[in-house]
Backbone and ligand atoms as CSV (ligand in chain L), in Angstrom:
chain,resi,resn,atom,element,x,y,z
A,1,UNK,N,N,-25.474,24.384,62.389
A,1,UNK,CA,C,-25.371,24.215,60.942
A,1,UNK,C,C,-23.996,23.629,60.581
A,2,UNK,N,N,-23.857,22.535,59.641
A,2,UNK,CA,C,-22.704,21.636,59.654
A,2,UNK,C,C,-22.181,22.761,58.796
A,3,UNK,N,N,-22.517,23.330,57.602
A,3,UNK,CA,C,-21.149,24.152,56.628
A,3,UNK,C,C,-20.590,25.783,58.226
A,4,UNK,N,N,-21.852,26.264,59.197
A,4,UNK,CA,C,-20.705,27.051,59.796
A,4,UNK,C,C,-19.723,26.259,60.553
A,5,UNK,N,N,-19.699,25.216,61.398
A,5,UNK,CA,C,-18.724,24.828,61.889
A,5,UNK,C,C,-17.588,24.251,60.916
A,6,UNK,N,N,-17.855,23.922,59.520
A,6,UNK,CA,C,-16.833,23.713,58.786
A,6,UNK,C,C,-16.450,25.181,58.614
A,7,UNK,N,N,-16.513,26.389,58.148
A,7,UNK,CA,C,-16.313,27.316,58.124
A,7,UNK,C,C,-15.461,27.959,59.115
A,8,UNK,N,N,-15.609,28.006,60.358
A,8,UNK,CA,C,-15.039,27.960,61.636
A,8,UNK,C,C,-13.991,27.404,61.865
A,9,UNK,N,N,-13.683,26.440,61.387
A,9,UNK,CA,C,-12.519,25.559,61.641
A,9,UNK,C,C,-11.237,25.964,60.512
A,10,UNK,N,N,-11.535,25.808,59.246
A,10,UNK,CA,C,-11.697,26.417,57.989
A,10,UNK,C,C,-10.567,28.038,58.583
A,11,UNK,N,N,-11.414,28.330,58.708
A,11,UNK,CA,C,-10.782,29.985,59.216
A,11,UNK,C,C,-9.610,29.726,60.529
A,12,UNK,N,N,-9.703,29.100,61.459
A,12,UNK,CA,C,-9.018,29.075,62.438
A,12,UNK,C,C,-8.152,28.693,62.438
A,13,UNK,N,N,-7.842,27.537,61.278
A,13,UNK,CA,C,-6.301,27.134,60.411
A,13,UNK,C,C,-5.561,28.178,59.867
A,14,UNK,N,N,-6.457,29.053,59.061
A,14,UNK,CA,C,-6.152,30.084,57.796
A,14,UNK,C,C,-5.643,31.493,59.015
A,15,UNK,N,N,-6.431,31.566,59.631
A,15,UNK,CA,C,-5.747,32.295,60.679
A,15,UNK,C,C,-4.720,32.401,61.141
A,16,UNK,N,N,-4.462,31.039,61.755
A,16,UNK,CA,C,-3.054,30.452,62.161
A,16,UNK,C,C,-1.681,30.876,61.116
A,17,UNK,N,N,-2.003,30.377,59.915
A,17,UNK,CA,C,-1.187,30.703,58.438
A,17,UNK,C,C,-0.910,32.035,58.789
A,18,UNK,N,N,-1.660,33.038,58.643
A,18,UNK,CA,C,-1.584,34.371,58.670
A,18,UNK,C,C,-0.823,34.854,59.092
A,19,UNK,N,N,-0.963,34.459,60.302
A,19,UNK,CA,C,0.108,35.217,61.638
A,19,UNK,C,C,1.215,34.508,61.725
A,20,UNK,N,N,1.923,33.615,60.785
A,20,UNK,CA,C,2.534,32.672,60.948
A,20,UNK,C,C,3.420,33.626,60.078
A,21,UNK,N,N,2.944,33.897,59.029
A,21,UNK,CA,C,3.694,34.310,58.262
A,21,UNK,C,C,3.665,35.792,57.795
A,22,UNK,N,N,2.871,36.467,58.603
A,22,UNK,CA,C,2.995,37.711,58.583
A,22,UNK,C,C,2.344,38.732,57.273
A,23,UNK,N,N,1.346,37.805,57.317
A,23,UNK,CA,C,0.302,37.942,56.135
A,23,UNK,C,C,-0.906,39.073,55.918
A,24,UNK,N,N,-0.819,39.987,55.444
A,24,UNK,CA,C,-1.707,41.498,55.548
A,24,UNK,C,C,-3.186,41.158,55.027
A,25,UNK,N,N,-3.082,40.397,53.782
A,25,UNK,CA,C,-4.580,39.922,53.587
A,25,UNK,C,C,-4.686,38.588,52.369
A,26,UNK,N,N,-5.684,38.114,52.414
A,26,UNK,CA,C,-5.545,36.424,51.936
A,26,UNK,C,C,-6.630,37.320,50.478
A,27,UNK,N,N,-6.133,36.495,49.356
A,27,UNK,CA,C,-6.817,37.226,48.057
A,27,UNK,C,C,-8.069,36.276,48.190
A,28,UNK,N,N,-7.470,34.702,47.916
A,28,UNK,CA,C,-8.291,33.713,47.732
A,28,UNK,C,C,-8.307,32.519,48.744
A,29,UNK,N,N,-8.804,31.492,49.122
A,29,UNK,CA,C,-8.993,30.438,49.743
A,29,UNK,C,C,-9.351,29.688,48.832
A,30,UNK,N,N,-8.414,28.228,48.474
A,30,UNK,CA,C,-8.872,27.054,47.769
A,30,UNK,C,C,-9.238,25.887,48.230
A,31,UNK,N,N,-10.741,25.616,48.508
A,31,UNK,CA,C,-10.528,24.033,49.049
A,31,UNK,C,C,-11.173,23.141,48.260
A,32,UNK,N,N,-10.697,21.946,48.436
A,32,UNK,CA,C,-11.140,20.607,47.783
A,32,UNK,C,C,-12.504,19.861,48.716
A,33,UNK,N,N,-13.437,19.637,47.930
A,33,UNK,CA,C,-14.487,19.087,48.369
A,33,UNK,C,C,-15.041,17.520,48.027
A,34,UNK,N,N,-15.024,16.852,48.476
A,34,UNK,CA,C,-16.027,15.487,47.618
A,34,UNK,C,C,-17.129,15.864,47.766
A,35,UNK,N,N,-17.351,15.248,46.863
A,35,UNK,CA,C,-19.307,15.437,46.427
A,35,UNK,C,C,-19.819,14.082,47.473
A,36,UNK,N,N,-18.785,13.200,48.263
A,36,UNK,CA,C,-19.781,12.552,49.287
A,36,UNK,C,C,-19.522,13.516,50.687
A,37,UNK,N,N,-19.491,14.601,50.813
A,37,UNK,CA,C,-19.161,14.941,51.957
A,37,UNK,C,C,-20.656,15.854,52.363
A,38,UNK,N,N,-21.630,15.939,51.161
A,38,UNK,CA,C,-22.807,16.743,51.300
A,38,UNK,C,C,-22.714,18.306,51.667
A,39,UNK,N,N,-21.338,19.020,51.470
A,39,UNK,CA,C,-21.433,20.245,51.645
A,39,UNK,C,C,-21.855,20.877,50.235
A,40,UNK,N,N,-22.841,21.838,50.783
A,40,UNK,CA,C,-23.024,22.680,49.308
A,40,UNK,C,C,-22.329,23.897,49.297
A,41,UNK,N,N,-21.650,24.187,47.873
A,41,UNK,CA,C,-21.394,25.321,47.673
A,41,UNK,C,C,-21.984,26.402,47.956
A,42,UNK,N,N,-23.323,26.879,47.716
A,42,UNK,CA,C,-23.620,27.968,48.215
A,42,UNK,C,C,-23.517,28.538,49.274
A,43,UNK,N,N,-24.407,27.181,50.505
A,43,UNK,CA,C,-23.902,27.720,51.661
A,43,UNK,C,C,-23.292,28.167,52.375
A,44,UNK,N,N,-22.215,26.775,51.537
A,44,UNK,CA,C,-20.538,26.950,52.462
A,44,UNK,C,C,-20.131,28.568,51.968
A,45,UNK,N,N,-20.532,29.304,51.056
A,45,UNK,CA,C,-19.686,30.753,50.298
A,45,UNK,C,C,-20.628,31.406,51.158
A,46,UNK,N,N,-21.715,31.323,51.117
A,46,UNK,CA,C,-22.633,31.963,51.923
A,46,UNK,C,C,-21.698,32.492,53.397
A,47,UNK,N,N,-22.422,31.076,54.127
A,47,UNK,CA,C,-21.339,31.435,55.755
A,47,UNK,C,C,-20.227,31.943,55.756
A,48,UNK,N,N,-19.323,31.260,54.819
A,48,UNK,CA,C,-17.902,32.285,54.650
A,48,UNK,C,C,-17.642,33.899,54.487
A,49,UNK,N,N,-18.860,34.346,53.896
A,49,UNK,CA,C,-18.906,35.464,53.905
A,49,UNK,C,C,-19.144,36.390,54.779
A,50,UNK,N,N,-20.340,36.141,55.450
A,50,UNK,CA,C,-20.104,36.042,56.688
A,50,UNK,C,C,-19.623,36.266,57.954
A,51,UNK,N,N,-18.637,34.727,58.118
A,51,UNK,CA,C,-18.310,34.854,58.824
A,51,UNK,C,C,-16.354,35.765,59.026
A,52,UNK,N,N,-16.693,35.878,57.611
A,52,UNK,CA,C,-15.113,36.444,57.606
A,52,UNK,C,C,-15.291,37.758,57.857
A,53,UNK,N,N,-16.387,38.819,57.643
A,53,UNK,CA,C,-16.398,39.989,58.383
A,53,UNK,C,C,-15.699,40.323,59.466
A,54,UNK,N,N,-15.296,41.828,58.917
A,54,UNK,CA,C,-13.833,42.140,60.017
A,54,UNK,C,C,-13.210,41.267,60.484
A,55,UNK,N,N,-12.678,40.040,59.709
A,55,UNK,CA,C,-10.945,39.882,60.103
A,55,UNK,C,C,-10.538,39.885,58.936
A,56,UNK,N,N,-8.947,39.326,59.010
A,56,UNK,CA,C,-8.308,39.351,58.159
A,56,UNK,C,C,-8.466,38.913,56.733
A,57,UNK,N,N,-9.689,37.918,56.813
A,57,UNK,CA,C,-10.080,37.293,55.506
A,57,UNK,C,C,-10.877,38.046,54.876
A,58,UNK,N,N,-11.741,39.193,55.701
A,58,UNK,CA,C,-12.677,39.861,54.673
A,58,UNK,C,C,-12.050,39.816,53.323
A,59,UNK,N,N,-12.976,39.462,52.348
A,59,UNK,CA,C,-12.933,40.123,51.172
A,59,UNK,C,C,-12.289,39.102,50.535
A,60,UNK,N,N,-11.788,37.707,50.914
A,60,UNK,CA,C,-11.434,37.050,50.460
A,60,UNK,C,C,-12.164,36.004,49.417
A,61,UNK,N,N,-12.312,35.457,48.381
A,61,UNK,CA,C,-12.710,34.681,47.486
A,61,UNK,C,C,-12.372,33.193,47.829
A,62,UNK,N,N,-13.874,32.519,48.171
A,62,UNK,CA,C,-13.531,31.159,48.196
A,62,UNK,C,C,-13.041,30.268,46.944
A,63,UNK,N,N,-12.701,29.565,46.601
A,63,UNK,CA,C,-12.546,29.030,45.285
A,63,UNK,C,C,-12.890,27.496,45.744
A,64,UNK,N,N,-13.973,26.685,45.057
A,64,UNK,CA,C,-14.169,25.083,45.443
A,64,UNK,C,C,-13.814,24.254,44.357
A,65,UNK,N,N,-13.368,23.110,44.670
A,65,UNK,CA,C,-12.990,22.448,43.617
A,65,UNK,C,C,-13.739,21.422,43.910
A,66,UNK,N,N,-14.811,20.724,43.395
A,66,UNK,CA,C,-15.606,19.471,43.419
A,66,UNK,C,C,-15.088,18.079,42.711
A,67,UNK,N,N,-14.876,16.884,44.284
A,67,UNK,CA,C,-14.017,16.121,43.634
A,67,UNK,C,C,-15.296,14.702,43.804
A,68,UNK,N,N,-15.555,14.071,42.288
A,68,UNK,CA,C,-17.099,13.519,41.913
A,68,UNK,C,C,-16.600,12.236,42.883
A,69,UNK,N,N,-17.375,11.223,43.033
A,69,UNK,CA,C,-17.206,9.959,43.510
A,69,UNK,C,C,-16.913,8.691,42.822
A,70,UNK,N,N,-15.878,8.431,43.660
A,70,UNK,CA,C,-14.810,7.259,42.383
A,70,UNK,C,C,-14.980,6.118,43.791
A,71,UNK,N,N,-15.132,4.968,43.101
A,71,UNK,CA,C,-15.275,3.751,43.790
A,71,UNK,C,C,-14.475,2.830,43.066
A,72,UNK,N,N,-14.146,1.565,43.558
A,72,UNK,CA,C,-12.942,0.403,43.158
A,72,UNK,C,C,-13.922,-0.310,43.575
A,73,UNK,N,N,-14.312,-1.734,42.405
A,73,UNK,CA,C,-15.107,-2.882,42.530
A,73,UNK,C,C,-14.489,-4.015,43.216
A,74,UNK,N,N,-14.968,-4.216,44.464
A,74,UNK,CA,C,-13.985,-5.226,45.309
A,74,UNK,C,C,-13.895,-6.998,44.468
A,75,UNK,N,N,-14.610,-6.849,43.448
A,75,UNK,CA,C,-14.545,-8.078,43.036
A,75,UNK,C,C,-13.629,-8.181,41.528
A,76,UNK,N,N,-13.913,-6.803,40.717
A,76,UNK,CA,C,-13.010,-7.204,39.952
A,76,UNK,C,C,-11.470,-5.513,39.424
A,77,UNK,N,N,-11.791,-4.931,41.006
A,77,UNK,CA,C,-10.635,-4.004,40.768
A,77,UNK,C,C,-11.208,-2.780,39.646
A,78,UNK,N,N,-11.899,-3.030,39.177
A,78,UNK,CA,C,-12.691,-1.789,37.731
A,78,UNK,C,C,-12.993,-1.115,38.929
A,79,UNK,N,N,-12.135,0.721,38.334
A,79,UNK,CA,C,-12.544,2.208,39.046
A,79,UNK,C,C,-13.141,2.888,38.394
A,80,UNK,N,N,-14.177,3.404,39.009
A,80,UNK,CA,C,-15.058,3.849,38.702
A,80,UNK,C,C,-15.811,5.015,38.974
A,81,UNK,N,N,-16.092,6.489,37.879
A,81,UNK,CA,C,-16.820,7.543,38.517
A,81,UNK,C,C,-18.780,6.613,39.217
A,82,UNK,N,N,-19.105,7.534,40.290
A,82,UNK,CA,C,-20.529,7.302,40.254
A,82,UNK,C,C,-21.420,8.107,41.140
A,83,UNK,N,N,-22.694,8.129,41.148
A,83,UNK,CA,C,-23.083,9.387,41.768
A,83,UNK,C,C,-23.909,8.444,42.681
A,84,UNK,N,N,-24.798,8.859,43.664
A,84,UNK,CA,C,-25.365,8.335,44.865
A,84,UNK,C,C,-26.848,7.980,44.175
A,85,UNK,N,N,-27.805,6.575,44.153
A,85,UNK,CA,C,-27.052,5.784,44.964
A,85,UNK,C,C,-25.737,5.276,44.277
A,86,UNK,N,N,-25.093,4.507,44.821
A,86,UNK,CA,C,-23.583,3.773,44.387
A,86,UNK,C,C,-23.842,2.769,42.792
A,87,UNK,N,N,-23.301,3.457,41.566
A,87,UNK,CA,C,-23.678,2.402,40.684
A,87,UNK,C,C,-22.854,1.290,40.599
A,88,UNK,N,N,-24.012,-0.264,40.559
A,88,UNK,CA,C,-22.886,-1.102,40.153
A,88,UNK,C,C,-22.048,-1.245,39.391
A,89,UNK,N,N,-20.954,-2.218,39.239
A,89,UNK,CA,C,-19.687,-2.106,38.450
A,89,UNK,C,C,-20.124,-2.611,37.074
A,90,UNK,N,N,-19.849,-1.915,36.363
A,90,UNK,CA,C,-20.131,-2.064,34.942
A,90,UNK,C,C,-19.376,-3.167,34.124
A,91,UNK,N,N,-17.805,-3.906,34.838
A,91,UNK,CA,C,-17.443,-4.735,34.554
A,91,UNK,C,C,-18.126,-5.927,34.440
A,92,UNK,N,N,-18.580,-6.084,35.778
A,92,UNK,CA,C,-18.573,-7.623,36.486
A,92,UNK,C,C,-20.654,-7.740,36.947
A,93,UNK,N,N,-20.954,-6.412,37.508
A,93,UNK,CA,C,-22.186,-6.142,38.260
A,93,UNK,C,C,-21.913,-6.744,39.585
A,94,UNK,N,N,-20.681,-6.374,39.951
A,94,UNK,CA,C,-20.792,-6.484,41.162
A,94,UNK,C,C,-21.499,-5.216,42.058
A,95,UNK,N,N,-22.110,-5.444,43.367
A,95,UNK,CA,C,-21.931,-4.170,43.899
A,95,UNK,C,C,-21.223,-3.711,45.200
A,96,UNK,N,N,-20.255,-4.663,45.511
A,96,UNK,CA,C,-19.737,-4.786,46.734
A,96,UNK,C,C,-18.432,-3.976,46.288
A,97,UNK,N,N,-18.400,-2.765,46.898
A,97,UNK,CA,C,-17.468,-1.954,46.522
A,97,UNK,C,C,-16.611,-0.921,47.179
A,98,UNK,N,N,-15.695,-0.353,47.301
A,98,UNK,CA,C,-14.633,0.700,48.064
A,98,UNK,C,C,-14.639,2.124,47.645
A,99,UNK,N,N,-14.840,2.730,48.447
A,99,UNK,CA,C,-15.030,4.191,48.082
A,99,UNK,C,C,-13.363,5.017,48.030
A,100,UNK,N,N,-12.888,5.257,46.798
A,100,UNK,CA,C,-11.588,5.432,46.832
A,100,UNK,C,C,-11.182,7.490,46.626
A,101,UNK,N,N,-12.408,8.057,46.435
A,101,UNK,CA,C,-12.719,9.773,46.242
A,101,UNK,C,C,-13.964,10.031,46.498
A,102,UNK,N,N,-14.000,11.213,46.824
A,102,UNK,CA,C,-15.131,11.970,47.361
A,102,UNK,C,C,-15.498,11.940,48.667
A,103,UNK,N,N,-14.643,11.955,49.432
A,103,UNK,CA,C,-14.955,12.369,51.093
A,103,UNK,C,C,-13.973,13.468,51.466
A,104,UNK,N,N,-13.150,13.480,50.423
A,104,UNK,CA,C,-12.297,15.035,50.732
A,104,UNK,C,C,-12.958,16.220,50.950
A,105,UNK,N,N,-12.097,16.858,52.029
A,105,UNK,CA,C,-12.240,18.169,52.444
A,105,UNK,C,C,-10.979,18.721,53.249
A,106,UNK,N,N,-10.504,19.249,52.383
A,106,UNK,CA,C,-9.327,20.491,52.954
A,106,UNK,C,C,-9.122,21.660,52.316
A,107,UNK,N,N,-7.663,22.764,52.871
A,107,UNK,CA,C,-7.174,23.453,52.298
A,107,UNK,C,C,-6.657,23.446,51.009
A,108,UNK,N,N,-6.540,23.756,49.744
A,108,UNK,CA,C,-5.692,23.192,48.603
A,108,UNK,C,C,-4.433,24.175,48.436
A,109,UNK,N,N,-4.988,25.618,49.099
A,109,UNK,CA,C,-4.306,26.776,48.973
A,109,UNK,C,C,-4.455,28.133,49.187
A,110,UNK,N,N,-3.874,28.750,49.793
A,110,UNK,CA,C,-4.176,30.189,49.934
A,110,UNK,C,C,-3.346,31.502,48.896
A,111,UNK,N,N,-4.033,32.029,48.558
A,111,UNK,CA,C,-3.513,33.085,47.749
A,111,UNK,C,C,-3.324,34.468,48.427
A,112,UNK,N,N,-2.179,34.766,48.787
A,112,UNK,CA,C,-2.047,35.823,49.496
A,112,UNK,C,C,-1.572,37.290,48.921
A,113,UNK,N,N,-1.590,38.421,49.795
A,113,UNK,CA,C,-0.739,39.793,49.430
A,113,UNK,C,C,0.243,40.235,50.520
L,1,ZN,ZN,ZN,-16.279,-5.430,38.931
């Protein structure tokens, strides 16, 4: 399942943090998502839950931030929100275009005690 191995990885960073810094328990976890990366929220909170049983993260609160899909029209530079499929550019109608947001996925932040 693609959201546990994101989950897995996810934790094994946050882990790292932990012990790094001598960290008793994490309140929250913040990560940034694009909406082209096809992870769903539920799941991903789902597995997290999960998989954070008995360690240090139990009990921790995911927090997601959904970042929509922004594209740049290679013909006339107009940026643009758009959802899948890819809408053409509303400037020009071009559709030959650069995907400039929404493939993110990381940490944004941990909230600790
Ligand atoms: Zn254009």
């Amino acid at each position: 399942m693609h959201e546990l191995a994101l989950v897995r990885s996810i934790c094994t960073i946050i882990n790292e943090k932990v012990r790094e810094f001598g960290v008793s328990s994490v309140v929250q976890v913040k990560l940034v998502i694009g909406a082209l990366t096809g992870v769903e929220d539920t799941t991903l909170k789902a597995c997290f839950e999960v998989y954070v049983q008995e360690s240090p993260l139990a009990g921790a609160v995911l927090a997601i931030e959904r970042v929509p899909i922004k594209v740049r029209c290679r013909e006339c530079g107009n940026e643009y929100e758009t959802g899948l499929p890819f809408a053409a550019c509303a400037v020009c109608g071009n559709k030959a275009i650069k995907i400039i947001a929404g493939k993110e996925f990381y940490i944004d932040s941990l909230e600790v005690e």
